[in-house]
C-alpha positions in Angstrom: 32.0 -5.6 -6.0 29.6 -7.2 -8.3 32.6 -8.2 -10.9 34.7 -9.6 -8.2 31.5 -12.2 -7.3 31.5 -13.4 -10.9 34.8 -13.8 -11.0 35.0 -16.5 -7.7 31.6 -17.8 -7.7 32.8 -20.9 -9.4 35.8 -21.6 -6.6 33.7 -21.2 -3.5 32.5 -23.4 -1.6 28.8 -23.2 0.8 30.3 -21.3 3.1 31.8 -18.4 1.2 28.6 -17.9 -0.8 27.1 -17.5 1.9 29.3 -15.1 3.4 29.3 -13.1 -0.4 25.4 -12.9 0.2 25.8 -11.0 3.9 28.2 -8.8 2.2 26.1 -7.8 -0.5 23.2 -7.3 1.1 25.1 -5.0 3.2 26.3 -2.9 0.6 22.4 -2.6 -1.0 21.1 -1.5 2.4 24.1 1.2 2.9 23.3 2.2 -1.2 19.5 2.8 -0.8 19.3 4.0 2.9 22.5 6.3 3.4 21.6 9.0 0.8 24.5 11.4 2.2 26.8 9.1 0.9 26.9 9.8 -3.4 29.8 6.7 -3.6 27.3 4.4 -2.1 24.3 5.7 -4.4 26.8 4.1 -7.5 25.5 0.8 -6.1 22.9 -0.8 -7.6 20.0 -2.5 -6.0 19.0 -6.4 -6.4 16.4 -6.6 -10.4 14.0 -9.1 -10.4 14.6 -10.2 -14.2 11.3 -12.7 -14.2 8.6 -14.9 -11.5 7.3 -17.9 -13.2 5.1 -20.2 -12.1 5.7 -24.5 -12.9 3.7 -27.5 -12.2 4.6 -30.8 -11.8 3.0 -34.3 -10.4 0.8 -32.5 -8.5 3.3 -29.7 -6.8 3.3 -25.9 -7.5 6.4 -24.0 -8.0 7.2 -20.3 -7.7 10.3 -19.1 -9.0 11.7 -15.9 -8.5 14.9 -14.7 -10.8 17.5 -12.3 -10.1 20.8 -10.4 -11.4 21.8 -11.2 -7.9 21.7 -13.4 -5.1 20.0 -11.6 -2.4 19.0 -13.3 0.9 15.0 -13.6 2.0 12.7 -14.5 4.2 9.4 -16.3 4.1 5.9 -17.6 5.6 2.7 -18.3 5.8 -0.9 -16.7 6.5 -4.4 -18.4 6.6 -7.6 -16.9 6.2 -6.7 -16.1 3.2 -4.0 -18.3 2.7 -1.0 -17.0 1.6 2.8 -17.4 1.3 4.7 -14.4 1.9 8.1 -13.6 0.8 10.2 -10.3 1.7 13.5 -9.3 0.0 15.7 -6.3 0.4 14.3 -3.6 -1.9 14.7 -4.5 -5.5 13.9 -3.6 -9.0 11.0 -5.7 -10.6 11.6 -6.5 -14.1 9.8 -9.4 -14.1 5.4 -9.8 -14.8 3.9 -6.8 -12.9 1.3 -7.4 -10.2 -1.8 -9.1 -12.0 -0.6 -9.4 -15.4 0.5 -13.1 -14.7 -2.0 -15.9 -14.7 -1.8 -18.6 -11.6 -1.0 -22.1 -12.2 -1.3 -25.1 -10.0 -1.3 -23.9 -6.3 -1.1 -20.5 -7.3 -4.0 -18.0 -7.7 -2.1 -15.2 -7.9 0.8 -12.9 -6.6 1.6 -9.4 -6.1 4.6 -7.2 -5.2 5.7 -3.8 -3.6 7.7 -2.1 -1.0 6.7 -3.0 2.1 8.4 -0.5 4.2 11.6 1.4 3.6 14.0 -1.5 2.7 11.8 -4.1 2.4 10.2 -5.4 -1.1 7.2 -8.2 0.0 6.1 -10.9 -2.5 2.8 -11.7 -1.4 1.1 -15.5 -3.4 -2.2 -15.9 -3.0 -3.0 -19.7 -2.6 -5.6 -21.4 -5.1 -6.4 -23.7 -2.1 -5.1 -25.2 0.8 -1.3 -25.8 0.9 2.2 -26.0 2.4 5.5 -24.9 1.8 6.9 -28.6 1.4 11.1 -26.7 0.6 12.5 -23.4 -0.3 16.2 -22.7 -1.1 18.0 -20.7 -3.3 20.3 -21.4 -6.5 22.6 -19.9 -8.0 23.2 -19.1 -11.6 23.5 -21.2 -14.2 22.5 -22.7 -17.6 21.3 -19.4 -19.0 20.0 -18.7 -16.2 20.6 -16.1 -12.6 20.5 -16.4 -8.7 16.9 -17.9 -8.2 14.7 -18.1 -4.9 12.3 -21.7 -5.9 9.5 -22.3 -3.7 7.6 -25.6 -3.7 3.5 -25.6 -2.9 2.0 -28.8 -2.1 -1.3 -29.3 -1.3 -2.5 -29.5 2.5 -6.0 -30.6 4.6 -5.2 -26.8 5.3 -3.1 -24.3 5.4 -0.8 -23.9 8.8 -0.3 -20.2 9.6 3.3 -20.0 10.2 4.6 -19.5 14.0 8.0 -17.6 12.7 9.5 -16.6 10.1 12.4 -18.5 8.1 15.1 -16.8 7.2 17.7 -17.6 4.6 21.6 -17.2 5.1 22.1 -13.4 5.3 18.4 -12.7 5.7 19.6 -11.4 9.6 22.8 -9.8 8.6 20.7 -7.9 6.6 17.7 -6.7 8.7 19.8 -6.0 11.4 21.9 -3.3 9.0 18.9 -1.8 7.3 18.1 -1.5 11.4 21.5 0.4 12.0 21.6 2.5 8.8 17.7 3.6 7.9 17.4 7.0 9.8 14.5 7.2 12.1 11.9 8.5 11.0 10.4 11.8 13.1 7.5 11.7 15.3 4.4 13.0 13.8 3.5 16.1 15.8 1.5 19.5 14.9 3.5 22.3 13.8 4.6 24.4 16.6 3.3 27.7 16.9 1.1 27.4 13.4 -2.0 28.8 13.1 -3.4 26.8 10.0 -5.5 24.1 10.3 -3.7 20.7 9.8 -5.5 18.5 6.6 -4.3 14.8 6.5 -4.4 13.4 2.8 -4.2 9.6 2.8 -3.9 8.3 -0.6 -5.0 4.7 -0.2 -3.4 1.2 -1.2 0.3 1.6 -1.9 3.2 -0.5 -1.9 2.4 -4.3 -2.6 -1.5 -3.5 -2.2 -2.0 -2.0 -5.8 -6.0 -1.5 -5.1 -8.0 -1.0 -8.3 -6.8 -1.6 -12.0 -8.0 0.6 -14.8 -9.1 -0.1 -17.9 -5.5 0.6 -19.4 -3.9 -1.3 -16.6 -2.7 1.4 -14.2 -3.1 0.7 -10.9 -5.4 2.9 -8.2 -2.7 3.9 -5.7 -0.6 5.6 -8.5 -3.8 7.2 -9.8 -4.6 8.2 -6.1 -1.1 8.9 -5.3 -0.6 11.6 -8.0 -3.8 13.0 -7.2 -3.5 13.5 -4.0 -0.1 15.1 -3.9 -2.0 17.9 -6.7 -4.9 18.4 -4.0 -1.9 19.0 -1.2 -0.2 21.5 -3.6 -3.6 23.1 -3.8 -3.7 23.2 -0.1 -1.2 24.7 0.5 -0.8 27.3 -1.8 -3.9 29.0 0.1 -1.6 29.5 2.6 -4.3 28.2 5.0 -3.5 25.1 6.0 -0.8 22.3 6.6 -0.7 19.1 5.0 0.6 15.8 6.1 0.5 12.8 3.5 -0.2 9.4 5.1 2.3 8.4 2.2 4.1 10.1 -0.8 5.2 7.6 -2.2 4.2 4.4 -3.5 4.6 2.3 0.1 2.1 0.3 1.9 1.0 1.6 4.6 -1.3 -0.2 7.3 -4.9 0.8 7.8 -4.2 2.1 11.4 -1.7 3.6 10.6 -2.9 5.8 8.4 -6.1 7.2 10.6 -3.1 7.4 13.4 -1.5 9.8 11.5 -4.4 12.2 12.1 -4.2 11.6 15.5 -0.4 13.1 15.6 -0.7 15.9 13.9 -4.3 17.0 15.9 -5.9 17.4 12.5 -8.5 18.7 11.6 -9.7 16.7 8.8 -8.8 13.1 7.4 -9.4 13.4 3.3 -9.0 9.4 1.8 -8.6 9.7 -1.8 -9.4 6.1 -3.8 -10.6 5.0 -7.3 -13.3 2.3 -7.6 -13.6 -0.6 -10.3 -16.9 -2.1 -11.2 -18.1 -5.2 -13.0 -20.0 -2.6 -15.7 -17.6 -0.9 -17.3 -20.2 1.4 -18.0 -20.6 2.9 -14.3 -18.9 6.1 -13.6 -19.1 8.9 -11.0 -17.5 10.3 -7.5 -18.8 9.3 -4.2 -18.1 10.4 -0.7 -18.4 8.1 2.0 -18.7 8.4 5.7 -18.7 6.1 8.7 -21.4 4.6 10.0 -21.9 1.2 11.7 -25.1 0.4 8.8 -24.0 0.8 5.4 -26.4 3.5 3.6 -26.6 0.3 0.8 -25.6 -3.2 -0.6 -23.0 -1.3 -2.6 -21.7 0.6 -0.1 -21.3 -2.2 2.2 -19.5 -4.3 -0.4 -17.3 -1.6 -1.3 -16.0 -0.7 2.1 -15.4 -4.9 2.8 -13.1 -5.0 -0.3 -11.3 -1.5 1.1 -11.0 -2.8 4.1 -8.8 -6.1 3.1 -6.0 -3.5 1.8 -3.7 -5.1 5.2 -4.6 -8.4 4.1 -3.8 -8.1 0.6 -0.5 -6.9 1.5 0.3 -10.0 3.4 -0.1 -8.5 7.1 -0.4 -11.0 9.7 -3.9 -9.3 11.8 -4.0 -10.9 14.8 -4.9 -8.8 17.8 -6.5 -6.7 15.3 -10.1 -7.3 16.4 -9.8 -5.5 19.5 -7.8 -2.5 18.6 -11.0 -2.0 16.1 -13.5 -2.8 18.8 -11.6 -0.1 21.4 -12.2 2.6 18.8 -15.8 1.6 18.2 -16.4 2.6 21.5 -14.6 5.6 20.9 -17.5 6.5 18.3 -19.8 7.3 20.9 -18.9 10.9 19.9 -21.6 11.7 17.5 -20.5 15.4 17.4 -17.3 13.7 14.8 -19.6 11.7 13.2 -21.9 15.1 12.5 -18.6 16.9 11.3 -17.9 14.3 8.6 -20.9 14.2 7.1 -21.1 17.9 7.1 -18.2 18.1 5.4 -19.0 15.7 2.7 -22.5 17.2 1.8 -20.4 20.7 1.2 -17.9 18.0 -1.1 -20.9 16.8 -2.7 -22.0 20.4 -3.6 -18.8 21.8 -5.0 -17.9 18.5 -6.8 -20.7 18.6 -9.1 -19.6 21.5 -10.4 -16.3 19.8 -11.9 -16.9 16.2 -11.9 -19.8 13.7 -12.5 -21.2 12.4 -9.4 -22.8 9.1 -8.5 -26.1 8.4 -7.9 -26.7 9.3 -4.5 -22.8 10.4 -4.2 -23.2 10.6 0.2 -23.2 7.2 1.4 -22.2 5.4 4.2 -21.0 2.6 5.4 -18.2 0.6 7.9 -14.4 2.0 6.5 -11.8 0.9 8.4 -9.4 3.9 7.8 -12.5 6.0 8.6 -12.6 5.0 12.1 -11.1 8.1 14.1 -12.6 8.9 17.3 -12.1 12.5 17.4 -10.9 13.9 13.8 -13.4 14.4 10.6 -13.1 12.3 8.3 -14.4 11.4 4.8 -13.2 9.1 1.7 -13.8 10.2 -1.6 -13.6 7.4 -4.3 -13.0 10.0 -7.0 -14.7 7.6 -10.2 -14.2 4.0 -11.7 -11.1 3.2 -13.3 -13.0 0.6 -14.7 -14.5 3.3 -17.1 -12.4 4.7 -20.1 -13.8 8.3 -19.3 -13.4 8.2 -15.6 -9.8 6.8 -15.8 -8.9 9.6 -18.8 -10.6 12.0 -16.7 -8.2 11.1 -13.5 -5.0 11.2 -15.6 -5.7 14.5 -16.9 -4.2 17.4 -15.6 -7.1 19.5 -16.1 -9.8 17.9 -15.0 -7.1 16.4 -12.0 -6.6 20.3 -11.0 -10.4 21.0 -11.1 -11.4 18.5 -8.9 -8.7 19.5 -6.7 -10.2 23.3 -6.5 -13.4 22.1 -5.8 -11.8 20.3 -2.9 -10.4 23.2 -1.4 -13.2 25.4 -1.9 -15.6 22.3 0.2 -12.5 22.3 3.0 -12.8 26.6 3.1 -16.0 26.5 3.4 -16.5 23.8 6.4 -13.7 25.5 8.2 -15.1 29.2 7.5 -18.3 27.4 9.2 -16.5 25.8 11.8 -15.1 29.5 13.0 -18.1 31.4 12.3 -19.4 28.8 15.1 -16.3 28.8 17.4 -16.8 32.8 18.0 -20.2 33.0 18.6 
């Protein structure tokens, strides 16, 4: 397929490349989301070879490089202001998230998958601006199949009504529609007598969180982490675990505390990894909700925790009341009791394994905390901003340790929880 389109690309005309771009962003979709199929699998998917960044006479241009033309779509988001740009899934050759400076109009950009199919490119504005043209082009002079956007500055930015789509963009979506199986409802396990845990590894996807000292990012760190504490889990034999995501996706803040709800858990475990200004800070902390933040730090940290939607380009309007609805909800100061039960028996068995932070229980306004009738605590597990903390939470050792200390915390709040249910 590929061979025939750089054989013709120099006879056709508009129309026909056009066409070629429908066509092989059909082929992608059916290659990444019809895993039955092994010829399809021989397909591979879009690369981004590079994303530079040029300014000129007072304009801001983002250029995105490929192997392939692919089709995209694109918008805009105030408050932050941001452009957004999704693709079909591709391979990202080009500068990782945060390694490239900005320039111009440009403060910054990151990338991920989105959802299943869907890569989003998410620029974070230096200021106030406007998409003034996009288009595409197609190779040439050394150069492959680009998407160029053009920034110019604007008394603010306009927060875009709709999408726009490029030629092929809905041929596209509307296949990755038809061939991505759907996924299962969430629901408890029929007929299981183990309590259900729900481990939410946070960030994911194009919200990369946290960046260590070496560079890796915080939802790999709390990724791999949290698939060792749900192998721990399990192998007690007492419990279920559901994953708000095993891989590395972005997943909404609702979503994830939704989850719980499904599957009637019984606790909500997030697992994160701070980064701090001091390098020289280090420790685990458990945090639970409350509407008054136990401290400044606490407060600060769960504002910048709970922007993971907005870092990932998510438009949050109607937002506001879906949070209020469940503040309500927290009238139930028996769930509120549970959690921070649960986290003082985490605080005790962690120290045994892992430095703590000074005062390690603390409290404060979390977003994915907010479930109205399931436990739940989030564990920053250290700073990756500290050599020792990060080595510490890439070792397999001291990984597995914490991980036992875990379980032995979750035994002991649910032996407590039964001792109290049969008396």
């Amino acid at each position: 397929m590929a061979g025939w389109y750089d054989r013709q690309q120099t006879r056709i005309g508009d129309a026909l490349r056009a066409a070629c771009i429908v066509v092989l962003a059909l082929v992608v979709c059916l290659s990444l989301y019809t895993p039955d199929d092994a010829s399809a699998q021989t397909v591979t998917p879009p690369t981004v070879s590079d994303a530079r960044i040029g300014v000129n006479d007072g304009k801001t241009r983002f250029v995105l490089e490929f192997d392939k033309p692919v089709p995209y779509k694109i918008f805009t988001l105030a408050g932050p202001d941001r452009v957004v740009i999704d693709l079909p899934s591709v391979e990202w050759n080009g500068p990782k998230s945060g390694q490239a400076e900005g320039r111009g109009l440009v403060q910054g950009y990151r990338h991920g998958l989105f959802k299943p199919g869907i890569t989003r490119v998410v620029i974070d504005l230096a200021g106030p601006a406007a998409v003034s043209r996009h288009f595409a082009l197609d190779a040439g002079g050394g150069a492959g199949p680009r998407i160029v956007v053009d920034l110019a500055g604007a008394a603010r930015t306009e927060q875009s009504t709709e999408p726009v789509e490029s030629a092929g963009w809905a041929a596209y979506a509307d296949e990755l529609s038809r061939s991505s199986p759907v996924p299962a409802a969430l629901a408890p396990v029929p007929n299981s007598t183990r309590r259900t845990i729900v481990i939410d590894p946070g960030h994911g996807g194009v919200d990369p969180g946290a960046t260590g000292s070496s560079g890796i990012f915080e939802k790999k760190v709390v990724l791999e982490f949290g698939k060792i504490l749900r192998d721990a889990l399990q192998a007690t034999g007492r419990y279920d675990v559901v994953m708000t995501r095993d891989r590395d996706i972005f997943v909404p803040l609702r979503d994830r505390y939704a989850v719980a709800h499904q599957v009637n858990a019984g606790l909500f475990v997030s697992l994160h990894a701070d980064s701090h200004k001091s390098a020289g800070l280090r420790g685990l902390s458990v945090y639970t909700l409350s509407d008054k933040a136990s401290d400044k730090e606490a407060e600060a940290l769960a504002k910048k925790e709970n922007l993971s939607d907005v870092l990932a380009g998510t438009d949050l309007t109607g937002y506001e009341a879906d949070v209020t609805s469940i503040l309500i909800s927290l009238a139930q100061q028996s769930v509120k009791q549970s959690s921070a039960q649960f986290a003082e028996l985490l605080v005790a068995e962690m120290k045994q394994s892992v430095r703590l932070l000074r005062n390690p229980h603390r409290f404060a306004g979390f977003a994915v905390l907010k479930s109205p009738n399931v436990p739940s605590v989030l564990i920053e597990l250290g700073y990756l901003s500290n050599s020792k903390d990060e080595a510490g939470l890439r070792s397999d050792k001291q990984r597995k340790a914490m991980a036992g200390a875990m379980v032995r915390a979750i035994d002991q709040y649910f032996d407590r929880k039964e001792q109290l249910e049969r008396s």
